[in-house]
N, C-alpha and C positions, 0 to 999 in steps of 0.2 A: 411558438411556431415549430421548435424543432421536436418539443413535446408531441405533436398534435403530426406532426410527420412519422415519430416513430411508432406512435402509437395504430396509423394506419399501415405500416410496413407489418407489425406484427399480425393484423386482423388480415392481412393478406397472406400472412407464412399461414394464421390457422386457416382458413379457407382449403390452402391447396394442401395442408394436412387432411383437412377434413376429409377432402376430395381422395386422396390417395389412400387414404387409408379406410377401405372397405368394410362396414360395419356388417355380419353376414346374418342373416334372420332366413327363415322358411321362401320369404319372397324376394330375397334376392336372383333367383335366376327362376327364369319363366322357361318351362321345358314343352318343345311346342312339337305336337306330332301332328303326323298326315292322317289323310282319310279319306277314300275314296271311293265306297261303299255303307253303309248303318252298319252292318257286322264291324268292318275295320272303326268305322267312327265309335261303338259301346269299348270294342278293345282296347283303344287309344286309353278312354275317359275310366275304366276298369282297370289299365295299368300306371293307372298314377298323373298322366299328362295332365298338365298346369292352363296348356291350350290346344285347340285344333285347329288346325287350316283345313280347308275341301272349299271344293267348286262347283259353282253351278255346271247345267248340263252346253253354258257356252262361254265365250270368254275367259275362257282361264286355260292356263298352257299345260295342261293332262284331257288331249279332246281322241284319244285314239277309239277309244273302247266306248263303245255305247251305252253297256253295262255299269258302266261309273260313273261318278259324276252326281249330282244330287239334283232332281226337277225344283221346284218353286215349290212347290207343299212339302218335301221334302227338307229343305232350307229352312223354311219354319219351323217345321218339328224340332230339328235338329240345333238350334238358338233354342229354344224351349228347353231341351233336353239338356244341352250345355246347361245352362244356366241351373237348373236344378239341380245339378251334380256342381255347381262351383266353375265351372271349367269354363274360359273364354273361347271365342269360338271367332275366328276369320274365315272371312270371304276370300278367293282368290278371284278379283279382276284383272290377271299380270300377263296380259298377251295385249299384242298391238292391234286395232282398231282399223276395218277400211272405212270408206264412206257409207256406205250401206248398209253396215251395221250401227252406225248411230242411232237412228232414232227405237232401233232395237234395247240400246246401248241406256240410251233416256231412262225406256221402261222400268230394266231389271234395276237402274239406281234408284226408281221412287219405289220400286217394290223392296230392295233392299233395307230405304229407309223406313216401311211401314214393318220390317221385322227385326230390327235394330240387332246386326252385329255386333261384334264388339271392334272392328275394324276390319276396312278391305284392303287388300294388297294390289298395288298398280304397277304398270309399266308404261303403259300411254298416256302423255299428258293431256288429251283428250279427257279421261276418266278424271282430274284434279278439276281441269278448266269446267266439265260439266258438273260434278259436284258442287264447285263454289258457285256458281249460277242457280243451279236449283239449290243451293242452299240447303244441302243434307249434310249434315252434322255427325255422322258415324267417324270416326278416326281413321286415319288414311297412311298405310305403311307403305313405303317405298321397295319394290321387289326388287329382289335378286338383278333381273334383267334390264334395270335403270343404268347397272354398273356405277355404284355411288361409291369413290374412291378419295375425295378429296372434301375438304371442308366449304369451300366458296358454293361447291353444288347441292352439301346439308344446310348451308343459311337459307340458299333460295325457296329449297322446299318447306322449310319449316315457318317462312312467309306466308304458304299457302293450305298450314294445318297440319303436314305430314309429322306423325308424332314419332316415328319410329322408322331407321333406317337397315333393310337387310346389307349387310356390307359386302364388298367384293369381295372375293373369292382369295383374290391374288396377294391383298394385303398380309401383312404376318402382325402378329399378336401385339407387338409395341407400336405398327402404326393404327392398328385399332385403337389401342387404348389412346394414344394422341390424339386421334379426332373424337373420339369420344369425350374429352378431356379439355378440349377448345372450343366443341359443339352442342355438348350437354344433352345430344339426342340420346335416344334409348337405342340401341343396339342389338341388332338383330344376327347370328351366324348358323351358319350350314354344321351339323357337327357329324353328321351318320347319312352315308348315302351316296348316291350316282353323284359323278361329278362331270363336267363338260370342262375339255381342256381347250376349248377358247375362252377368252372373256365374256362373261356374261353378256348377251344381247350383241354380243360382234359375231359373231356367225351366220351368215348367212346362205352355208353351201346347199340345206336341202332344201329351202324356201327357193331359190335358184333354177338347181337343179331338176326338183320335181312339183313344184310348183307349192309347197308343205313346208313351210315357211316353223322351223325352231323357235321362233318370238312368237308365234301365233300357238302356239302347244300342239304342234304336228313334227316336229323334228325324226325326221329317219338315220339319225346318226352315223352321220359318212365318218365319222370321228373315229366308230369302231372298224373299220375296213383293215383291210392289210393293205402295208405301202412298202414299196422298196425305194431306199434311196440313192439319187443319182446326181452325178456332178451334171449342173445345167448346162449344156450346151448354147441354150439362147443367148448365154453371152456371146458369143462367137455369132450368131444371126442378126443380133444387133446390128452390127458393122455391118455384114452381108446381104442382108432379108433372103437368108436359106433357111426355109423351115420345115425341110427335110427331116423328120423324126428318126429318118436312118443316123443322123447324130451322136443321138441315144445310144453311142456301141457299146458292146458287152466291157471293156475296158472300164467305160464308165458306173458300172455294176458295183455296188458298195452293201454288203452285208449281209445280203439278204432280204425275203420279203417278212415284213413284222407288222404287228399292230401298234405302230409307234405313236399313234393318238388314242392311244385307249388307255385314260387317266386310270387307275384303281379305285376304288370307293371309299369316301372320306371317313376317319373312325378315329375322333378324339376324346373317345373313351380313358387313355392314359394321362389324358394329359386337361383333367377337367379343372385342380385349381388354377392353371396357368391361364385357361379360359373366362373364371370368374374375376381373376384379379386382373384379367386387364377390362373390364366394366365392361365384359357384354352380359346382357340381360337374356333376351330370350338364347336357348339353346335347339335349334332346329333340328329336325331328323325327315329326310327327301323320303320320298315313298305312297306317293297316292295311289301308285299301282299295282301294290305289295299286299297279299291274301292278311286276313286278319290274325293268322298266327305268328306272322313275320314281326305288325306293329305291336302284339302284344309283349313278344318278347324283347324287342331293342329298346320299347319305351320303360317297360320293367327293369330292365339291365340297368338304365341310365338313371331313373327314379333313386335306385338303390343308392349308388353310386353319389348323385348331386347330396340327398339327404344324408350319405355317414359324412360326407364333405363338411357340413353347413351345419352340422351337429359336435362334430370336434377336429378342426382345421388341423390342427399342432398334431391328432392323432389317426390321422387319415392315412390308410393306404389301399393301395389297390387291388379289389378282392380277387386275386389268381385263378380262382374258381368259374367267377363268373366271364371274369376276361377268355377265359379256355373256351366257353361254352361259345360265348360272340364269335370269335375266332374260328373255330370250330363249324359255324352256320354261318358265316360270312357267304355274298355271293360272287362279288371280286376280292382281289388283294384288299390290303387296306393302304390307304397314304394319309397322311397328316396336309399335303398340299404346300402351301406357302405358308403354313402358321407360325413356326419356324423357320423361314429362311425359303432360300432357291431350293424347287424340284430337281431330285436326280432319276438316274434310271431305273432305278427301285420303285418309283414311282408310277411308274408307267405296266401294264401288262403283255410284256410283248409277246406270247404266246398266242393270246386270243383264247385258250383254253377254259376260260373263269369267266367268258362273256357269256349273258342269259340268254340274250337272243338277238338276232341282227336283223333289224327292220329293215334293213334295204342290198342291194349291192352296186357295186359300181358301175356307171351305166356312159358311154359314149356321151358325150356333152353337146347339145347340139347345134350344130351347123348354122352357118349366116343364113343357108338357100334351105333353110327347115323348112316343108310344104306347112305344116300347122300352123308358122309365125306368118307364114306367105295369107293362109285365109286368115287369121284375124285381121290383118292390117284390111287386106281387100276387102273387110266386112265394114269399114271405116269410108263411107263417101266424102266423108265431112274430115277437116282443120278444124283442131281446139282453135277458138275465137277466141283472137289475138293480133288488133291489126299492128303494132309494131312489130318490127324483124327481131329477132331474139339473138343477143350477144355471142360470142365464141369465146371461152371460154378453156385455158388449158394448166392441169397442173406438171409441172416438171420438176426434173430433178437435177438440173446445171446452169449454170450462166450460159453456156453453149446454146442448151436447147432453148432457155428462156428467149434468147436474143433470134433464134431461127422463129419462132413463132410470133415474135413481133414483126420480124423481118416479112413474117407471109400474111400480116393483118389480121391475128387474133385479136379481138377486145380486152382479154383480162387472162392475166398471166397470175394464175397462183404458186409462189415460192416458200421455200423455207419446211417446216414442221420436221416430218420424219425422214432421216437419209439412207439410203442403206449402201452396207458397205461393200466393197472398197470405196464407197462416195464418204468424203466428208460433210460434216454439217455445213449448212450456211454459216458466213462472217459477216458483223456488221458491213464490214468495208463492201463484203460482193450484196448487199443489200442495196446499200448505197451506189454503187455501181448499175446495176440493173435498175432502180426506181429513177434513176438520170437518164439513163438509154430510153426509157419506157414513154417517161415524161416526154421525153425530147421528139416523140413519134407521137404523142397524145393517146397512150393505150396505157392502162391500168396496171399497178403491181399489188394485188392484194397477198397479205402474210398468212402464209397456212403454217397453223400451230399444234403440235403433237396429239395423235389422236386419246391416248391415255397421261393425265397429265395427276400425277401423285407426287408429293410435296417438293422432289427434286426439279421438275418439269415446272409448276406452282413456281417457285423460285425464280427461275430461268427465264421463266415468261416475263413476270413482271418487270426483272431486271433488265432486261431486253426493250420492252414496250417504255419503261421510263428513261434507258436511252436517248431510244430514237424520238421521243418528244421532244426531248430541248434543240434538235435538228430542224433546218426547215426543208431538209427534203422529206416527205412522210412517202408513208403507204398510203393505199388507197381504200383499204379498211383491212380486216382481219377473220379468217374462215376456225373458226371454233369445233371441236368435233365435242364436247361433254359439256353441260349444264354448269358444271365448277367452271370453265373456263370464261364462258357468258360470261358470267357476273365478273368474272379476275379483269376481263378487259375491260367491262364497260364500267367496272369501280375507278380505273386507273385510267382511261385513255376515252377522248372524243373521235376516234376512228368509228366509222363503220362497220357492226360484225354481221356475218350471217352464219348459218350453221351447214354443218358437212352432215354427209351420209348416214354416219354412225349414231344420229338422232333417231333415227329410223321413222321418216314420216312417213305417217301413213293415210291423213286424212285431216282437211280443216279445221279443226278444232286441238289440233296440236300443235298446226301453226302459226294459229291463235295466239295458246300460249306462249312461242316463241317470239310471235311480235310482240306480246305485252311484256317480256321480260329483252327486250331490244332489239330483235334480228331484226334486219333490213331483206334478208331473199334467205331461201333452207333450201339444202338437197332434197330430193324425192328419195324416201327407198329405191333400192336396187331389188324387193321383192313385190312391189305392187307389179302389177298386169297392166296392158297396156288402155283398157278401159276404167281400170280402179285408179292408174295415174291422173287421167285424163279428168275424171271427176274430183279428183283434189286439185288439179290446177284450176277449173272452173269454178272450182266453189271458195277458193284459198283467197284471204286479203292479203296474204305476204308473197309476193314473188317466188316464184320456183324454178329451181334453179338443175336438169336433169342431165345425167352422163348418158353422150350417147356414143362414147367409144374406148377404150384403154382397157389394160391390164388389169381384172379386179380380183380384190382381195375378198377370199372366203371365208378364212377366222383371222385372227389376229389372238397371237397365244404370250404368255408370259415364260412361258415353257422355255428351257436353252437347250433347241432338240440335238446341234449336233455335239454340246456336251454333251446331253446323255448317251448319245452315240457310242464316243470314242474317250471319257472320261477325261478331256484334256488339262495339261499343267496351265493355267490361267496365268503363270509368271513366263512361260516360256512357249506354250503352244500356240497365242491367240490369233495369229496369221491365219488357221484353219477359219477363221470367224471371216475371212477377207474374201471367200470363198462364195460361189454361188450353189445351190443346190436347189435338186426336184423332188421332191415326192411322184412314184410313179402306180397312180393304184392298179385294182383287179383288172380292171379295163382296157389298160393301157393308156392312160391320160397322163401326163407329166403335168404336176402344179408344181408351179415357182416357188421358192421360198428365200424370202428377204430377210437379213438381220437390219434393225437398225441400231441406232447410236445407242440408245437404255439396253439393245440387247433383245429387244423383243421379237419377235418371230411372227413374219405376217405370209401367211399360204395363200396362194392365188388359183383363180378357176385355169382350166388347162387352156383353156380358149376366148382369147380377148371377145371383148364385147364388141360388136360392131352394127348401127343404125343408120350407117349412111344411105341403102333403101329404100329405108322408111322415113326419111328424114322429113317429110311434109308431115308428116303425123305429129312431128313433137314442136311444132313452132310455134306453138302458143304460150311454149315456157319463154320464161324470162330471160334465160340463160342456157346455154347449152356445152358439156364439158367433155371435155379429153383428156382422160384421166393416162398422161404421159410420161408418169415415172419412170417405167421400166423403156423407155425406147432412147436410140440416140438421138443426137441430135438433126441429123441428115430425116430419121424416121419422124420426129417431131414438125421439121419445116414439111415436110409431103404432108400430112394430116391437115396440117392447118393452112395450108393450099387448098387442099381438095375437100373441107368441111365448107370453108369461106365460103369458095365456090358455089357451092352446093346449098346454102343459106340464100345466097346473094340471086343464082337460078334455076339450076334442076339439079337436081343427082347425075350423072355419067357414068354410060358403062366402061367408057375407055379408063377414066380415073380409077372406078371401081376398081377394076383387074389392077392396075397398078398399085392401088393400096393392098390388095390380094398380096401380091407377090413382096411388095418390103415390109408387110408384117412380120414380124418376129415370131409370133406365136401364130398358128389357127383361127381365124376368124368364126363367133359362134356368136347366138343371139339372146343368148343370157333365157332372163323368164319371159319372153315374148311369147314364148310357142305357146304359154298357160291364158284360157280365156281369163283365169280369177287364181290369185293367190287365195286358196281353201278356205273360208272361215274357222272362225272359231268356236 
């Protein structure tokens, strides 16, 4: 027996020898360029690329130019052409899906499968659930814009076929190589190229704002604008409900105006074996929209480079010649990103000098009494059909506020997930506390859990959720914001989950997929239109669950902006973190900016969402939310007075003007005023 023990101890040391220790051959790293034209697609396949990505002339998130983009006979050829040159070739399907382009959506996949790619890249789960139904067989890579950051959310997919995962952005190079390493997927990275400093698929400011929605491949990059930053005053409005912009005084004027969201462009050109040994496979280079002299030369640079690598390791260095030359024709800075470690201010462009071009500028955000939001609604004679009353719904950020919106008859109280400071996290004990109060009124305390959750989060969670089971006070289920999370609760725990925002629904067939992998009710995007909602609550078998009032966030960044700020001592400066601040753009719009507990950085639109209006329009959803984080508690019990209200009989102008005035922030109505968030 003890034979037969050691001997399987041994077969396990060689295994993870095997594993760690990378065997390098010609196909060890798959070097994969863009294409966005036939000129740029022969340059690619002529400087060496191992594979191509390009997209059709709709669904895929490069939809500016009409000029790009490849028709349906074009696609064909160009599989044809791939393949007689060697060279694999994907499809980009990685933009979110409304309802109306589904049965569109149907087509291009049976056509897809009559010209057999070598695999398509998604972002809507839409695009998985209708594959495995029509039963097309092409390989299916997980895009960038899933934000795949943790291992429980690469099991699920790899259930459903995904063979190959683009990894977040945000990871660095040792938690790559760990989920590569417990996951066994292929692995996919960004190495040369634009970057976006939100998270992947958390952005939503110009789907919002101009109705051109980032996850659909129409993003106008409010990223690159100049901002100046400002100590927030609406702490001080909280208390008050003064939301006097005179606030804002010159006193509170910090720096200057910068491009402090304008990431530099990724270039891990230096640093290619540290890339290969930690097991990524393909090697990405961003650029669909880039002239064919651009992909000839980055993809030749890199070609170079991977092959003396993979031809003699031990004698490898970096050819200075051609690093000059990249460097040299660079179009931003360059940064390395998270692959190494936390972004600093070197990271960032704050000049604006090196940007190619600015698709948009900053524009007034608009108003609750917007006449455009005024005629959609009034084009609406009809209630979504729904004859139950739809629940009230609030998220907060205190025992304070939780207990005022019980106090004024909310349904369901969401607690916990992210705090930001000077807020602490939630404690079991104020868990406990609050699910006793709640219970004891007969209103709900469901657990809101970290929107980005990577292995420290992953940890926390579980340890948490195993807890409070052996407890008989429970929650009342659990609000998920990522695909890894799904699965981590419903492995461990018989609660209840549904899903948050940052799923980005966008149409019945993705909430499909989320009822067949457990959710009980999903958030609606915050970018569909008030017609393209209205057709996913009608058509949707899962409950929908839509905000129709609060502070919303427009990225959510890994970025530590007011480090790079002010370069603080972390041993002695971190008070500065206790702090509230604004970003204040070209416009004059102040967005919020929250740190929480991990340090992350969530920016908010300048002007709360508010549908109380329109509020006959949205009762056909299941649930209705107020999103309450940023207000006090005094602002918290008013809302959930006058939404009750308002559920229970009509909207009020008198109440109306009163929520006017102790809002914190501007009241604005978000993407209403757009008939249709753009396709794609």
């Amino acid at each position: 027996m003890k034979k037969l023990k050691k001997n399987v101890i041994l077969l396990i040391i060689f295994i993870l020898i095997k594993v760690m220790v990378m065997q390098l051959t010609p196909k060890t790293v798959e070097l994969l360029a863009p294409a966005g034209t036939w000129s740029a697609f022969e340059a690619a396949i002529n400087a060496g690329a191992d594979a191509v990505y390009l997209g059709g002339k709709h669904f895929n998130m490069r939809v500016h130019k009409n000029d790009f983009n490849f028709d349906d006979e074009q696609l064909k050829k160009a599989v044809a052409y791939a393949h007689e040159n060697d060279v694999k070739l994907y499809v980009t399907l990685n933009n979110l899906i409304s309802e109306e382009e589904l049965p569109d959506l149907k087509n291009y996949l049976k056509y897809l499968e009559m010209i057999q790619p070598d695999a398509i890249l998604v972002q809507d789960f839409s695009v998985i659930k209708l594959m495995n139904e029509l039963e097309i067989k092409i390989p299916i890579h997980a895009s960038i814009m899933m934000n795949i950051h943790n291992a429980d959310a690469i099991e699920t997919l790899k259930k459903y076929g995904i063979t190959r995962v683009v990894i977040s952005r945000e990871l660095s190079l040792n938690e790559i190589k760990f989920l590569k390493q417990i996951t066994d997927i292929e692995t996919e990275y960004f190495i040369h190229g634009d970057m976006c400093i939100s998270e992947s698929g958390q952005c939503i400011h110009s789907g919002v704002l101009f109705g051109q929605s980032g996850n659909r491949g129409r993003c106008l990059k409010p990223c690159r604008w100049s901002y100046e930053l400002h100590i927030d005053k609406n702490d001080y409005a909280e208390e008050t409900g003064d939301n006097d912009e005179s606030e804002y005084v010159d006193d509170a004027f910090m720096a200057g105006s910068f491009h402090r969201l304008a990431l530099n462009d990724m270039c891990m050109y230096r640093n290619l074996p540290e890339l290969i040994n930690a097991g990524v496979y393909s090697f990405k280079i961003e650029g669909r929209m880039r002239p064919p002299e651009f992909i000839q030369r980055i993809v030749s640079t890199y070609r170079k480079a991977i092959d003396n690598y993979i031809s003699d390791p031990t004698g490898y260095s970096i050819d200075e010649d051609e690093w000059q030359k990249l460097y040299d024709n660079r179009v931003r800075d360059f940064t390395t990103s998270f692959a190494f470690g936390q972004t600093t201010s070197e990271d960032i462009g704050w000049s604006g000098e090196r940007e190619p071009k600015f698709f948009s500028k900053a524009i007034i955000e608009p108003s609750v009494d917007d006449s455009s939001a005024k005629a959609i609604f009034d084009n609406f004679k009809y209630e979504i059909k729904n004859e139950s009353k739809p629940k009230l719904a609030l998220r907060v950020a205190t025992m304070e506020s939780a207990k005022a919106a019980i106090d004024n008859e909310a349904d369901i109280i969401y607690v916990g997930g992210e705090s930001f400071r000077p807020l602490r996290a939630w404690t079991i004990k104020n868990f406990f506390e609050i699910i006793d109060y709640a219970h004891k009124r007969n209103k709900k305390i469901i657990l809101n859990t970290p929107r980005t959750t990577y292995q420290r989060e992953c940890s926390e969670l579980k340890q948490l959720i195993s807890k409070l089971e052996h407890f008989t006070s429970k929650f009342d289920g659990v609000m998920v914001s990522n695909l890894g999370s799904l699965k981590l609760i419903k492995d461990i725990s018989t609660l209840p989950v549904q899903t948050d925002l940052s799923f980005n629904l966008f149409n019945h067939k993705a909430a499909e997929f989320l009822k067949d992998n457990g959710a009980v009710m999903a958030a609606a995007s915050l970018e569909l239109s008030y017609s393209q909602l209205k057709s996913l609550i009608e058509n949707s078998k899962l409950p929908i669950e839509v905000v129709i009032h609060g502070a919303i966030e427009s990225m959510i960044c890994d970025h530590n902006f007011i480090n790079m700020e002010y370069e603080l001592n972390k041993w002695t400066e971190f008070n500065w973190y206790e702090d509230h601040y604004a970003l204040k753009d070209e416009s004059g719009e102040m967005h919020s900016l929250r740190i929480d507990q991990f340090g992350r950085n969530h920016i908010y639109f300048a002007k709360d969402l508010c549908l109380y209006k329109y509020l006959k329009h949205f009762k056909g959803a299941e649930s209705l939310r107020i999103d309450a984080q940023l207000y006090s508690a005094e602002v918290v019990g008013l809302l959930t007075k006058i939404y009750k209200n308002a559920i229970d009989n009509e909207p009020s102008e008198e109440f109306f003007e009163e929520l006017q005035k102790k809002s914190p922030r501007p009241l604005g109505i978000g993407v209403y005023k757009f008939q249709q968030s753009l396709n794609s």
